[in-house]
N, CA, C and O of each residue as an XYZ file, in Angstrom:
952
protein
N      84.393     94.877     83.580
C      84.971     96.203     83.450
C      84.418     96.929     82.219
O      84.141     98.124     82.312
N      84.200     96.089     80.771
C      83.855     97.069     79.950
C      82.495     97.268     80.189
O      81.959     98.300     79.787
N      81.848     96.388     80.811
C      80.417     96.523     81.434
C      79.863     97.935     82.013
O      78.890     98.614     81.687
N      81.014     98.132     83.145
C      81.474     99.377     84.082
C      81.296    100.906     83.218
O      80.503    101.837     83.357
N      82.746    100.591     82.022
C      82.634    101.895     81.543
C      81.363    101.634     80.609
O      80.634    102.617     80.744
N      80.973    101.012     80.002
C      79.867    101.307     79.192
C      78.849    102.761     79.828
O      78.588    103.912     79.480
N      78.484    101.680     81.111
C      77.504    102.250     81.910
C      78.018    103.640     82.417
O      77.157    104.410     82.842
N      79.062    103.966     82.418
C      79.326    105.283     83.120
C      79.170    106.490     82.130
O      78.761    107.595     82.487
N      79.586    106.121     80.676
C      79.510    106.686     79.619
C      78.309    106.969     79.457
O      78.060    108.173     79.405
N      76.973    105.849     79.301
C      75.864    106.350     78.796
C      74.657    106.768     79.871
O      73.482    107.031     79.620
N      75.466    106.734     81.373
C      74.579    107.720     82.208
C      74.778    109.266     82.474
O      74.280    109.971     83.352
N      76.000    109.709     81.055
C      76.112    111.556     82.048
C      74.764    111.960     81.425
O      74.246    111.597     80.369
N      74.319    112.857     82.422
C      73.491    113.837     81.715
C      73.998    114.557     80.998
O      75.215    114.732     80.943
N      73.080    115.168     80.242
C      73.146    116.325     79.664
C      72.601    118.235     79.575
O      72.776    119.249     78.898
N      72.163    117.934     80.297
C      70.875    118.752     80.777
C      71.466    120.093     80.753
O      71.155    120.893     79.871
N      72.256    120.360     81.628
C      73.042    121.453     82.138
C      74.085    121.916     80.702
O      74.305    123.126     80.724
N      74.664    121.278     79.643
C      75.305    121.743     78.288
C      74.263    122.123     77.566
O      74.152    123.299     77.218
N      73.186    121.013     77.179
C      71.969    121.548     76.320
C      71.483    123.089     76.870
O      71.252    123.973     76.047
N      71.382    123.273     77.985
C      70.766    124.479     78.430
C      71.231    125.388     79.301
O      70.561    125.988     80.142
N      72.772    125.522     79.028
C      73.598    126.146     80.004
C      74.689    126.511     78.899
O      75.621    127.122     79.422
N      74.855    126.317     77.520
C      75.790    126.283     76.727
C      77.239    126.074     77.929
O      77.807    127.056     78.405
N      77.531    125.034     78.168
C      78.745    124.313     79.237
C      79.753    124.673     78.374
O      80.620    125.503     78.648
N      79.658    124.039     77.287
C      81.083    124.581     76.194
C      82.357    125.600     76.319
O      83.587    125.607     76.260
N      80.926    126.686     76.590
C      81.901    128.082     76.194
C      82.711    127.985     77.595
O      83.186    128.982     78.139
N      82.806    126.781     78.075
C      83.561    127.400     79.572
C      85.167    127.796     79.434
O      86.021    126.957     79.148
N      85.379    128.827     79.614
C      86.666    129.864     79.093
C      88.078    129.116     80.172
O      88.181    128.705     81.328
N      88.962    129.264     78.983
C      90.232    128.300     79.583
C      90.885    129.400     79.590
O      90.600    130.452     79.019
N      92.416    128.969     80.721
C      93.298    129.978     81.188
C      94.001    130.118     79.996
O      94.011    129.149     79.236
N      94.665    131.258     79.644
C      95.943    131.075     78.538
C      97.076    130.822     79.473
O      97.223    131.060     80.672
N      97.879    130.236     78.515
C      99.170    129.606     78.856
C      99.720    130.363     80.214
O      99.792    129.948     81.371
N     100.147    131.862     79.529
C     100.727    132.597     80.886
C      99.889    132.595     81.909
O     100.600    132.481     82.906
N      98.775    132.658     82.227
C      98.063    132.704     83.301
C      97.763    131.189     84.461
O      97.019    130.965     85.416
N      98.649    130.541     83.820
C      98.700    128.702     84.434
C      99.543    129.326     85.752
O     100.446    130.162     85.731
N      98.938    128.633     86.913
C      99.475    128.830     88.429
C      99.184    130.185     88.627
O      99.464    130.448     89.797
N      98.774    131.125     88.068
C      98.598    132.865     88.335
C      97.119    133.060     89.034
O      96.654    133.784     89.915
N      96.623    132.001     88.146
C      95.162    132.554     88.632
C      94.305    131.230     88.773
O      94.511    130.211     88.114
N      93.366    131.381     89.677
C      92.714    129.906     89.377
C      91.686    129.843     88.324
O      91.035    130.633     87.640
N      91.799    128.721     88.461
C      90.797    128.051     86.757
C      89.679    128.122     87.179
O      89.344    128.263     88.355
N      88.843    128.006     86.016
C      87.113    127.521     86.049
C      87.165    126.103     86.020
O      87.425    125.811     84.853
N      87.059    125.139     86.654
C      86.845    123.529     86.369
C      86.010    123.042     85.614
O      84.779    123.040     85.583
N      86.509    122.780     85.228
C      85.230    121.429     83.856
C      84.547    120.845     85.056
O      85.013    120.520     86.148
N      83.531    120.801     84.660
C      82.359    120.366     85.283
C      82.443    118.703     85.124
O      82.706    118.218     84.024
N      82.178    117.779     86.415
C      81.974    116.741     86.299
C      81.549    115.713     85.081
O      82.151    115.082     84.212
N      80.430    115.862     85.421
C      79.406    115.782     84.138
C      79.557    116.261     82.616
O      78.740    115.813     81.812
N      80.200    116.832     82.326
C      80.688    117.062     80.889
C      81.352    116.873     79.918
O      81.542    117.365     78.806
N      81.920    115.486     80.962
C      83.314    114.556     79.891
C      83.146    113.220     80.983
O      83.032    113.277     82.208
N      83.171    112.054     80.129
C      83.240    110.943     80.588
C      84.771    109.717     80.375
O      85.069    108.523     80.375
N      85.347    111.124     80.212
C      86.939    110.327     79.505
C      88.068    111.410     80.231
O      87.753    112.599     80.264
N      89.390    110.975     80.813
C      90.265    111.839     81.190
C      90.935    112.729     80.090
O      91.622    112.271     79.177
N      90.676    113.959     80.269
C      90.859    115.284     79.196
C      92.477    114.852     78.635
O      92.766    115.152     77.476
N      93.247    114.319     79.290
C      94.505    114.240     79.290
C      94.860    112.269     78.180
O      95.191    112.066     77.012
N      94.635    111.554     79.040
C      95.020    110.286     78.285
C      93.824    109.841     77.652
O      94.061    108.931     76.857
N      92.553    110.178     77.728
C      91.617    110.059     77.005
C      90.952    108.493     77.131
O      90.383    107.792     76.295
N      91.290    108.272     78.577
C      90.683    106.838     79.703
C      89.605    107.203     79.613
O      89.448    108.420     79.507
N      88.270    106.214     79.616
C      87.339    106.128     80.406
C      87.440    106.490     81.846
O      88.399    106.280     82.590
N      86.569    106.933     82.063
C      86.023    107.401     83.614
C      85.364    105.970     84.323
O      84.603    105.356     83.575
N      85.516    105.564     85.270
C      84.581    104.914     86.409
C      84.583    104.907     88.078
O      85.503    105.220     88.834
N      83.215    104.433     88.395
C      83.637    104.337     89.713
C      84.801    103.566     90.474
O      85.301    103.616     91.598
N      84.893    103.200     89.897
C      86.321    101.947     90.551
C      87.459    102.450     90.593
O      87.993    103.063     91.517
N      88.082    102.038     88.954
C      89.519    102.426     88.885
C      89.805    103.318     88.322
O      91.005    103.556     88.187
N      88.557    104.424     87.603
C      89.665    105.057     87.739
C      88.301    106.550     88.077
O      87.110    106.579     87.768
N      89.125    107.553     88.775
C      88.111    108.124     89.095
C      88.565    109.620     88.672
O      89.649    109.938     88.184
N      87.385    110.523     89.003
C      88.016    112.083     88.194
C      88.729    113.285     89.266
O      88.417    113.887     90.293
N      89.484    113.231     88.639
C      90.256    114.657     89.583
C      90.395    115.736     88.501
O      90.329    115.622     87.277
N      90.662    117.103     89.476
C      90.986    118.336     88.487
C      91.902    118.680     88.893
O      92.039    118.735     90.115
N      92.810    119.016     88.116
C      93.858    119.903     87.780
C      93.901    121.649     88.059
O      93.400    122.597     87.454
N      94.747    121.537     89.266
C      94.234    122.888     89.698
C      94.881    123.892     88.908
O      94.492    125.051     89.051
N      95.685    123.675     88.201
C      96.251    124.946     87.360
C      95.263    125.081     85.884
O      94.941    126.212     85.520
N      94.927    124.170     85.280
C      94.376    124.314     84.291
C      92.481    124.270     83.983
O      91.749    124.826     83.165
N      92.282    123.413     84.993
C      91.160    122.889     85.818
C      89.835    122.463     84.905
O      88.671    122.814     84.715
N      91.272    120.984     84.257
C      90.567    119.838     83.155
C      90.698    118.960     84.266
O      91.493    119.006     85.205
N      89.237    117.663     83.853
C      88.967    116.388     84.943
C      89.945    115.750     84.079
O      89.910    115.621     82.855
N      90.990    115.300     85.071
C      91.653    114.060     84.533
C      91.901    112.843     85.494
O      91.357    112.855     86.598
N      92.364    112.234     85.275
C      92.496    110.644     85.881
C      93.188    110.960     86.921
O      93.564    112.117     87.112
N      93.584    109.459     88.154
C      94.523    109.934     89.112
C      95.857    109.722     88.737
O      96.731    110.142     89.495
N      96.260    108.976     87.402
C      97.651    108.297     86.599
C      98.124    109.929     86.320
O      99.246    110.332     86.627
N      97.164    110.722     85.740
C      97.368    111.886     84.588
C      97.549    113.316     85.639
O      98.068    114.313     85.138
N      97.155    113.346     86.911
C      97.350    114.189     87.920
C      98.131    113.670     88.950
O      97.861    114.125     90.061
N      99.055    112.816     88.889
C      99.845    112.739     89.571
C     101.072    113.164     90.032
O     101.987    112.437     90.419
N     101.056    114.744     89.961
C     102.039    115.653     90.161
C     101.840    116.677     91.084
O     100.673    116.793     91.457
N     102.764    117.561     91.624
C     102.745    118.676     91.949
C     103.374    119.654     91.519
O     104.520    119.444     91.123
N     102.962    120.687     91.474
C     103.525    122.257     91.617
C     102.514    123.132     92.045
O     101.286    123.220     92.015
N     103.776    123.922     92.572
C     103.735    125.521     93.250
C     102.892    126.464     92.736
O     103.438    127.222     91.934
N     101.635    126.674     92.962
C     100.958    127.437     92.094
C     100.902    128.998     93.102
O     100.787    128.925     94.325
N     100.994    130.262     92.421
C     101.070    131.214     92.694
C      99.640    132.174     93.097
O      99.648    133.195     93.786
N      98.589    131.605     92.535
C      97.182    131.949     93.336
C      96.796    131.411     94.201
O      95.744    131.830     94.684
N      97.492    130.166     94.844
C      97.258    129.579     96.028
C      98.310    129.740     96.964
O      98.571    128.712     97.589
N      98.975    130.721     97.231
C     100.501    131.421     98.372
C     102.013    130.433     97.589
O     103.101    130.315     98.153
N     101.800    130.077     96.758
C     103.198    128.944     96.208
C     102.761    127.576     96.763
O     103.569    126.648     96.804
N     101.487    127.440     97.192
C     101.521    125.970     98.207
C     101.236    125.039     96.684
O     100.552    125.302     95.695
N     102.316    123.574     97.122
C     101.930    122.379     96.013
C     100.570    122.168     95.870
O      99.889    121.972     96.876
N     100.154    122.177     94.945
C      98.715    121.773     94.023
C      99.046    120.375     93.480
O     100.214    120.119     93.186
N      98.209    119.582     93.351
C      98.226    118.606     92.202
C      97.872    118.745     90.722
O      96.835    119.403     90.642
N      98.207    118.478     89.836
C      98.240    119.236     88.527
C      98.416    118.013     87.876
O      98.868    116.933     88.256
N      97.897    118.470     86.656
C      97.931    117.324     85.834
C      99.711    117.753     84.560
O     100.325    118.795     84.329
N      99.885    116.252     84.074
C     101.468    116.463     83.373
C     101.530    117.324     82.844
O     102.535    117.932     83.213
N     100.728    118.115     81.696
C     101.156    119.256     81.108
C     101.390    120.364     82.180
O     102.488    120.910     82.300
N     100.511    120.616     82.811
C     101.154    121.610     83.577
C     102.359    122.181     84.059
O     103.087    123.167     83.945
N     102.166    120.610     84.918
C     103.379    120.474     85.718
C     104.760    121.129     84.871
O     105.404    122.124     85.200
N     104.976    120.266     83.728
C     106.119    120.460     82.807
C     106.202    121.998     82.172
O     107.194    122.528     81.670
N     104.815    122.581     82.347
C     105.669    124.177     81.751
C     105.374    124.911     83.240
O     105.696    126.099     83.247
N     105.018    124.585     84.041
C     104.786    125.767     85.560
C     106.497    124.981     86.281
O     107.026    125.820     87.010
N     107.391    123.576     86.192
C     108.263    123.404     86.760
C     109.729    123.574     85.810
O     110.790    124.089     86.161
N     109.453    123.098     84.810
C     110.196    123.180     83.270
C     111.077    121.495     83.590
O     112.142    121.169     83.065
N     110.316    120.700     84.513
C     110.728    119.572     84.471
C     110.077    118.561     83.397
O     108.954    118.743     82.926
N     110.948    117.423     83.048
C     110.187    116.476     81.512
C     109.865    115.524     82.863
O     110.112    115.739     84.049
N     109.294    114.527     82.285
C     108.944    113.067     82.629
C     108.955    112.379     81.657
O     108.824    112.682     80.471
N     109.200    110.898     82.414
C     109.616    110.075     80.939
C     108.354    109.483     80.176
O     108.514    108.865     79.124
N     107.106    109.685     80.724
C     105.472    109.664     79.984
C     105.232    110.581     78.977
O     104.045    110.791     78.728
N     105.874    111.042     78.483
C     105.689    112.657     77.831
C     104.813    112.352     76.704
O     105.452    111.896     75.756
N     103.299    112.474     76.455
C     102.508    112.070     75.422
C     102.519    113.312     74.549
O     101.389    113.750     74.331
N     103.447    113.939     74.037
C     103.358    115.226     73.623
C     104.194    114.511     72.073
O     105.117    113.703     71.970
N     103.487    115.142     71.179
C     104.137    114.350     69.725
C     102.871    112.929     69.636
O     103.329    112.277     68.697
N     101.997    112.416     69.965
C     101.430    111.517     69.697
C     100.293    111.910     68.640
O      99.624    112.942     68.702
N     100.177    110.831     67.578
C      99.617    111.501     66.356
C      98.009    111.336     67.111
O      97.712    110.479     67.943
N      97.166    112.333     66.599
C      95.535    112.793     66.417
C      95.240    111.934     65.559
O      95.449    111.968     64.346
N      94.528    110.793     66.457
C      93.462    109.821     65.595
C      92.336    110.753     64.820
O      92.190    111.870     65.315
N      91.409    110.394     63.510
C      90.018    111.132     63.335
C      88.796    111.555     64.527
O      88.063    112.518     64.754
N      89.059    110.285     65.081
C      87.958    111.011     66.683
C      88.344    111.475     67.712
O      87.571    111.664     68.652
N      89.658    111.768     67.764
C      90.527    112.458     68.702
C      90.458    113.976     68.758
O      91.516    114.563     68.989
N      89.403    114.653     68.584
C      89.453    116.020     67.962
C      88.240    116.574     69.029
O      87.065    116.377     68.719
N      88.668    117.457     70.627
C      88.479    117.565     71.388
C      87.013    118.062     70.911
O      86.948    118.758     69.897
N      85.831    117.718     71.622
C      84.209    118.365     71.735
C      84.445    120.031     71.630
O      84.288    120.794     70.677
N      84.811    120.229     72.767
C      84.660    121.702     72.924
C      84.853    122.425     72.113
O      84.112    123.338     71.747
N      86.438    121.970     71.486
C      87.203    122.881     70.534
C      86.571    122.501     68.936
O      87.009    123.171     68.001
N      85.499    121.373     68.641
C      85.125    121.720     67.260
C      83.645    121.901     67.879
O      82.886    121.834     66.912
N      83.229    122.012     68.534
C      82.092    122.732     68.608
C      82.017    124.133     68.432
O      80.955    124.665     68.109
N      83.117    124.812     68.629
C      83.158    126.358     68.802
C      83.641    126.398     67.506
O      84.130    127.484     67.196
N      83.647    125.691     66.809
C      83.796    125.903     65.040
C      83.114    125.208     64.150
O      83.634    125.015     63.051
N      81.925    124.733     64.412
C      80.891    123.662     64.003
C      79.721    124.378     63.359
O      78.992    125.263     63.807
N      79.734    123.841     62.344
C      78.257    123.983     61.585
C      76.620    124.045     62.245
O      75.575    124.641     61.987
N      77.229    122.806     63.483
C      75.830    122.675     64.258
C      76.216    121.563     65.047
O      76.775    120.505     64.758
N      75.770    122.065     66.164
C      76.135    121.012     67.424
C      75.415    121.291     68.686
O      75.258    122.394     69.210
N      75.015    120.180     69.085
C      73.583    119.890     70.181
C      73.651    118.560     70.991
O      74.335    117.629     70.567
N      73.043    118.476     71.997
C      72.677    117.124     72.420
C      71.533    116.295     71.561
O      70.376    116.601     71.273
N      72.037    115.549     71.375
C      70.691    114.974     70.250
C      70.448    113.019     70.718
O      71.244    112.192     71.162
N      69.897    112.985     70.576
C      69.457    110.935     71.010
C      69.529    110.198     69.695
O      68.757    110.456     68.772
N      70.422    109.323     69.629
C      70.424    108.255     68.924
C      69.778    107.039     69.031
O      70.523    106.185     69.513
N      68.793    106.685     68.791
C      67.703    105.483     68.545
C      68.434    104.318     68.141
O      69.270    104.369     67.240
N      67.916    102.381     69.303
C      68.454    101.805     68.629
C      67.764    100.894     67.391
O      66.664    101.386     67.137
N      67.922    100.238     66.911
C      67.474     99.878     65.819
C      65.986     99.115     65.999
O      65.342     99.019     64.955
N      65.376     98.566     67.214
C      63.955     98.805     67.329
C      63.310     99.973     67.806
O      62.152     99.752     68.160
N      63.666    101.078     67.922
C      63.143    102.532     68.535
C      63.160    102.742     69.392
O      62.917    103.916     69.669
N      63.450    101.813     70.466
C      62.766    101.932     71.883
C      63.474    102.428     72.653
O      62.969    103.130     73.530
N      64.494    102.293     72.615
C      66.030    102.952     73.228
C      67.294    103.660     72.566
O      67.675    103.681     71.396
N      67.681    104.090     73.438
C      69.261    104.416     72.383
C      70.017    105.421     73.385
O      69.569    105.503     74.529
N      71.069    106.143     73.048
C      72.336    106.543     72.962
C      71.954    108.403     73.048
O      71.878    109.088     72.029
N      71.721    109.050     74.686
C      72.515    109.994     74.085
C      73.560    110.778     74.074
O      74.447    110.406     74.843
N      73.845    112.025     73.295
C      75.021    112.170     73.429
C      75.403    113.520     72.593
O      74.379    114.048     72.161
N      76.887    114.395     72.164
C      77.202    115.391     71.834
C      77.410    114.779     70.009
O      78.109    113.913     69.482
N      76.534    115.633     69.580
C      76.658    115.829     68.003
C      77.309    117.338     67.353
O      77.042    118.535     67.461
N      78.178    116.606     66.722
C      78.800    117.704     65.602
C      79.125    117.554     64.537
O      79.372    116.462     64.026
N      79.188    118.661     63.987
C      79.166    118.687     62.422
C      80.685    120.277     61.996
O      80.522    121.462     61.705
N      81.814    119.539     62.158
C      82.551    121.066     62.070
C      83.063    121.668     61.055
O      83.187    121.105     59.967
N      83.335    122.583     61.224
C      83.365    123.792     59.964
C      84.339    123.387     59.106
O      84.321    123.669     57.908
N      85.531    122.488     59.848
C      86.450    121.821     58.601
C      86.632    120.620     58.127
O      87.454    120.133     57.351
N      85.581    120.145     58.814
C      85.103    119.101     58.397
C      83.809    118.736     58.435
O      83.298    118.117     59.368
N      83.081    119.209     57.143
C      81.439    119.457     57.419
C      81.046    118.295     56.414
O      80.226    118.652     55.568
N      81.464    116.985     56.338
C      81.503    115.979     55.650
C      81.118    114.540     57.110
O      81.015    113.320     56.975
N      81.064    114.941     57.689
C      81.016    114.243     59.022
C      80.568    114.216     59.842
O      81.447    114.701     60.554
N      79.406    113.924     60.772
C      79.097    113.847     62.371
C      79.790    112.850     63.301
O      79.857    111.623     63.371
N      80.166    113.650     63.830
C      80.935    113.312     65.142
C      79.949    113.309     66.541
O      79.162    114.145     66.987
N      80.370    111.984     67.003
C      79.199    111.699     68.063
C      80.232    111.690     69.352
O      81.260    111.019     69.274
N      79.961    112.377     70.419
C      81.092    112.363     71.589
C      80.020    111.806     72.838
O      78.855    111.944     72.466
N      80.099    111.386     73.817
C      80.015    110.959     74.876
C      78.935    112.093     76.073
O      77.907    111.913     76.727
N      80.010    113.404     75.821
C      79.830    114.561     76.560
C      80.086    115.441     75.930
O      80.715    115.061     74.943
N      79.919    116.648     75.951
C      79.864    118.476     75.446
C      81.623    118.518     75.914
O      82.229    119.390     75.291
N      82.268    117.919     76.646
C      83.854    118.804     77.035
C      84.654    117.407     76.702
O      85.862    117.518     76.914
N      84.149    115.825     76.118
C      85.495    114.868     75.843
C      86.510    115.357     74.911
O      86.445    116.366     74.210
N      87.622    114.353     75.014
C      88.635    115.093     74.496
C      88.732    114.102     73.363
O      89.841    114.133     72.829
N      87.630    112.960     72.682
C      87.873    112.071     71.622
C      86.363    111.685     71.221
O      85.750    111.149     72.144
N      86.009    111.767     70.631
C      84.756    111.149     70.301
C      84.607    109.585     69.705
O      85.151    109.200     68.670
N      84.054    109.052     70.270
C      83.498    107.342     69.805
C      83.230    107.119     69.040
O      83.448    105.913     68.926
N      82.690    107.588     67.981
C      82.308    107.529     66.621
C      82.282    108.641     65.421
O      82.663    109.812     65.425
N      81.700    107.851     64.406
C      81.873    109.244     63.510
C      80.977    108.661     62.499
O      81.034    107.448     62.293
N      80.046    109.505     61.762
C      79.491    109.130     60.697
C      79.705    109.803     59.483
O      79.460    111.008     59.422
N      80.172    109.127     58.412
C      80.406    109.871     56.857
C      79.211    110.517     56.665
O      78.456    109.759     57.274
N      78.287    111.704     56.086
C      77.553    112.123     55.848
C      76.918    112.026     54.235
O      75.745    111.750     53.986
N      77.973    112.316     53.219
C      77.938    112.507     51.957
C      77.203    111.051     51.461
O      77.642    109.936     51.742
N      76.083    111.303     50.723
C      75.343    109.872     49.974
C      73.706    109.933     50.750
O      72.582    109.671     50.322
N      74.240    110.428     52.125
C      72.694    109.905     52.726
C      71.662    110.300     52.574
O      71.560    111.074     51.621
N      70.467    110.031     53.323
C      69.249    111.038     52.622
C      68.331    111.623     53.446
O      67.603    110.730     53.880
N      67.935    112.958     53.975
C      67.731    113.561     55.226
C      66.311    113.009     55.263
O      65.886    113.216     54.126
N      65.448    112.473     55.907
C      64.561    111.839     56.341
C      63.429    112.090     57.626
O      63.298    111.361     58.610
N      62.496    113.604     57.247
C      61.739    114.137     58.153
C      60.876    112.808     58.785
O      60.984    111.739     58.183
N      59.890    112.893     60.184
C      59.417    111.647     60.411
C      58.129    112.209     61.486
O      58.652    112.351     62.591
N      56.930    112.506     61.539
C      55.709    113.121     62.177
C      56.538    112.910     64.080
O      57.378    112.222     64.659
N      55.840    113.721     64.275
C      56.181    113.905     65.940
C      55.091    112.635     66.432
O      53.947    112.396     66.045
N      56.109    111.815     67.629
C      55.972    110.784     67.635
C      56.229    111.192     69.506
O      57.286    111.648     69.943
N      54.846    110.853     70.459
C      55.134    110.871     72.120
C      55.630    112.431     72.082
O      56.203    112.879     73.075
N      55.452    113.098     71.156
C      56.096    114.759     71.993
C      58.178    114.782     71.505
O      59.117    115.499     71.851
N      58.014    113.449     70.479
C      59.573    113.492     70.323
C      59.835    114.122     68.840
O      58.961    114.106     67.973
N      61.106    114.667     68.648
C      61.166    115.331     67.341
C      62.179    114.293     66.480
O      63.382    114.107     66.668
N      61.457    113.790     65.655
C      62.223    112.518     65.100
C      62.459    112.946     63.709
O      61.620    113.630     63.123
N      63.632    112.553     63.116
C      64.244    112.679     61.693
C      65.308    111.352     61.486
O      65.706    110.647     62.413
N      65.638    111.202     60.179
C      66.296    109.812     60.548
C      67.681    110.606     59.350
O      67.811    111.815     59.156
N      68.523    109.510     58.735
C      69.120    109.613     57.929
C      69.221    108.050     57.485
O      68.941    107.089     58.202
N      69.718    108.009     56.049
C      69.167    106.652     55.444
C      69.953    106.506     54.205
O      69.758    107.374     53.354
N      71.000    105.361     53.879
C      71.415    105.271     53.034
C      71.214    103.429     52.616
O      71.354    102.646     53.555
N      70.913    102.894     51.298
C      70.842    102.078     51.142
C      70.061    101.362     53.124
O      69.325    102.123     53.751
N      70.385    100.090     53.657
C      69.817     99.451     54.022
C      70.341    100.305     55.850
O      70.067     99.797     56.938
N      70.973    101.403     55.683
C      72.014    101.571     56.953
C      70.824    102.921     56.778
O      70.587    103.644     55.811
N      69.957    102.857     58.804
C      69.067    104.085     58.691
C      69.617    104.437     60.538
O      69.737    103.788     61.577
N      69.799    105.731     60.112
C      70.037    105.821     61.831
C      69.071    106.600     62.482
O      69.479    107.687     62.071
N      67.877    106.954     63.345
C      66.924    107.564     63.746
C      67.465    108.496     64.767
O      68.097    108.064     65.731
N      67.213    109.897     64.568
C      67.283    110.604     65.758
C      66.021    111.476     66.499
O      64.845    111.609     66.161
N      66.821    112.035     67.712
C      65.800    112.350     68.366
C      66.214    113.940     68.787
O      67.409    114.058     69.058
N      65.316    115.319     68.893
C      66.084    116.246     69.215
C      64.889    116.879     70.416
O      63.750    116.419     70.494
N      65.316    117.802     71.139
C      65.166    117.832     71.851
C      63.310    119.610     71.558
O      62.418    120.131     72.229
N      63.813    119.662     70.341
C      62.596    121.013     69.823
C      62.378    120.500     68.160
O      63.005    119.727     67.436
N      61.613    121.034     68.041
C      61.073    120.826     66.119
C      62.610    121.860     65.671
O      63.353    121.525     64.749
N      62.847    123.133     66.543
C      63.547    124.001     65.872
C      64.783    123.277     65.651
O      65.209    123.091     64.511
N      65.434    122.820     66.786
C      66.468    121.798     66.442
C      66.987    121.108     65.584
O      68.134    121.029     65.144
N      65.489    120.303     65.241
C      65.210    119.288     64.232
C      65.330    119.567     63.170
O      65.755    118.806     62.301
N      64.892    121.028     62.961
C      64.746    121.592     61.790
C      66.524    121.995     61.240
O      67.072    121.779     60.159
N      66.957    122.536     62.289
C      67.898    123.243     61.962
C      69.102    122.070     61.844
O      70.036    122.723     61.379
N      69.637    120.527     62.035
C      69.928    119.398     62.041
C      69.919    119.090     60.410
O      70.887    118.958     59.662
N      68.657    119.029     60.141
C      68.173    118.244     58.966
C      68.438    119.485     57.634
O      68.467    119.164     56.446
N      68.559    120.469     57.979
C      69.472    121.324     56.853
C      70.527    121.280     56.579
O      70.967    121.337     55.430
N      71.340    121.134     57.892
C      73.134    120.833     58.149
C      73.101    119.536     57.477
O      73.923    119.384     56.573
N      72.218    118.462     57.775
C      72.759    117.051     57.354
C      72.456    117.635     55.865
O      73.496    117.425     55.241
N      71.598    118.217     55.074
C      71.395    117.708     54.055
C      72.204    118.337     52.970
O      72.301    118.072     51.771
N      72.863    119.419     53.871
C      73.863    120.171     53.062
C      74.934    119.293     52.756
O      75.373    119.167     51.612
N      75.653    118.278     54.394
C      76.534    117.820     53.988
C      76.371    116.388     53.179
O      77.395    115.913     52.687
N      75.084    115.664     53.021
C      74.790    114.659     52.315
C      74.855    114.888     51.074
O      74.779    113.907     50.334
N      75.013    116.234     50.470
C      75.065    116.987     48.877
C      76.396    117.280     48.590
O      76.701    117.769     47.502
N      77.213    117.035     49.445
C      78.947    117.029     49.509
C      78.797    118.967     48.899
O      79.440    119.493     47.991
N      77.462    119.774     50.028
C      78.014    121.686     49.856
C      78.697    121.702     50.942
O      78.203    121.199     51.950
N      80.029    122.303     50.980
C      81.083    122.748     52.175
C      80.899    123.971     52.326
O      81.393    124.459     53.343
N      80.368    124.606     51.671
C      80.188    126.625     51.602
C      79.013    127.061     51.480
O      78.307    126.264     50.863
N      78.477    128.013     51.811
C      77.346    128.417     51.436
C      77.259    128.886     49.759
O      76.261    128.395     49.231
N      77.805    129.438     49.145
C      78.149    129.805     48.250
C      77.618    128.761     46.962
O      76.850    129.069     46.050
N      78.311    127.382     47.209
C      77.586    126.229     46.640
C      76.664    126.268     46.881
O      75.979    125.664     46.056
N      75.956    126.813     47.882
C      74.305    126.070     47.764
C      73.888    126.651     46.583
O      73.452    126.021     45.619
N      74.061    128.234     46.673
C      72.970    129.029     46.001
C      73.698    128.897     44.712
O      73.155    129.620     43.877
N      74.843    128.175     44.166
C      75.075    127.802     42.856
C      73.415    126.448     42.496
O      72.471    126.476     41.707
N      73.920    125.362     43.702
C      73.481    124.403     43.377
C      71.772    124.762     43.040
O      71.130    124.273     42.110
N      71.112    126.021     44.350
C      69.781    126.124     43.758
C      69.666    126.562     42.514
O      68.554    126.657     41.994
């Protein structure tokens, strides 16, 4: 099984966020839940249920959308109905939040009050407040392979890259401290745009997808490896 999700995680593409900005995909406001139909999150753009923040797989657990809000969530996390009003009042399946403000019924699952781990801090929503954020490839420690995936760097927390799965998860897998390291340009290598970061014996290699990228990456890191949060600091620090 962890075999399973591994593999499901590190086959989404990316293709269509890198070059479709997927992100900005515009959510209903509150009042407009059951009024109007949603834009759906795209398959491919989260490999975790938006809602309990499961892995995705083929097996057990698989992706559904939520027709009122129209986030992929699990079949545990959409296991409801209500009456939605852009579809004649006919029952929809909906995922729990919904349900609970379109019926004003509770359930006794109510994950509402559960504290925000550090990587619990939805893609979408710190990307649209991020210093800099891209699909970028993580190299593994002989070069030959690696990891890719959604990088960010956000505006309130510009001390950090946050590595997510997909452009729309609702938790990211990792996180790297930034402050100490040392931005690390590296000659174009097969047509790839390589830069690393490097502290003491810990070097992580990346890969971007343009030089401009690369370029524009390795300024963000090196701002936040200098512990500048503002622009303002820089042009003290120059």
């Amino acid at each position: 099984q962890d075999a399973i999700d591994r593999k499901e995680k590190r086959s989404e593409t990316f293709k269509t966020a890198v070059h479709g900005l997927e992100t900005d995909t515009p959510a209903l406001k509150t009042e407009q839940l059951g009024r109007r139909a949603p834009q759906w999150v795209r398959d491919n753009l989260v490999t975790m249920c938006m809602r309990c923040k499961e892995p995705f797989n083929a097996i057990t657990r698989r992706r559904h959308h939520c027709r009122a809000c129209g986030y992929v969530v699990c079949a545990r996390c959409s296991d409801y109905k209500a009456k939605l009003q852009y579809d004649g009042n006919r029952p929809n399946r909906v995922c729990q939040e919904c349900y609970i403000f379109l019926t004003g019924h509770t359930v006794l699952e109510d994950r509402e009050g559960k504290h925000k781990g550090i990587l619990e801090k939805g893609a979408a929503e710190v990307s649209s407040r991020s210093l800099v954020c891209s699909s970028l490839q993580l190299l593994d420690k002989n070069g030959k392979g690696g990891t890719r995936g959604w990088f960010v760097i956000p505006q309130d927390d510009p001390l950090v890259l946050y590595i997510y799965a997909a452009p729309q998860d609702v938790r990211a897998h990792t996180s790297i401290p930034l402050l100490g390291y040392q931005v690390r340009d590296m000659p174009q290598s097969e047509c790839r745009h390589l830069f690393q970061l490097a502290q003491s014996r810990q070097v992580f290699t990346f890969v971007a997808d343009t030089e401009e990228l690369k370029r524009r990456w390795m300024r963000a890191m090196a701002r936040s490896a200098a512990g500048i949060t503002h622009p303002e600091e820089e042009e003290d620090a120059d």
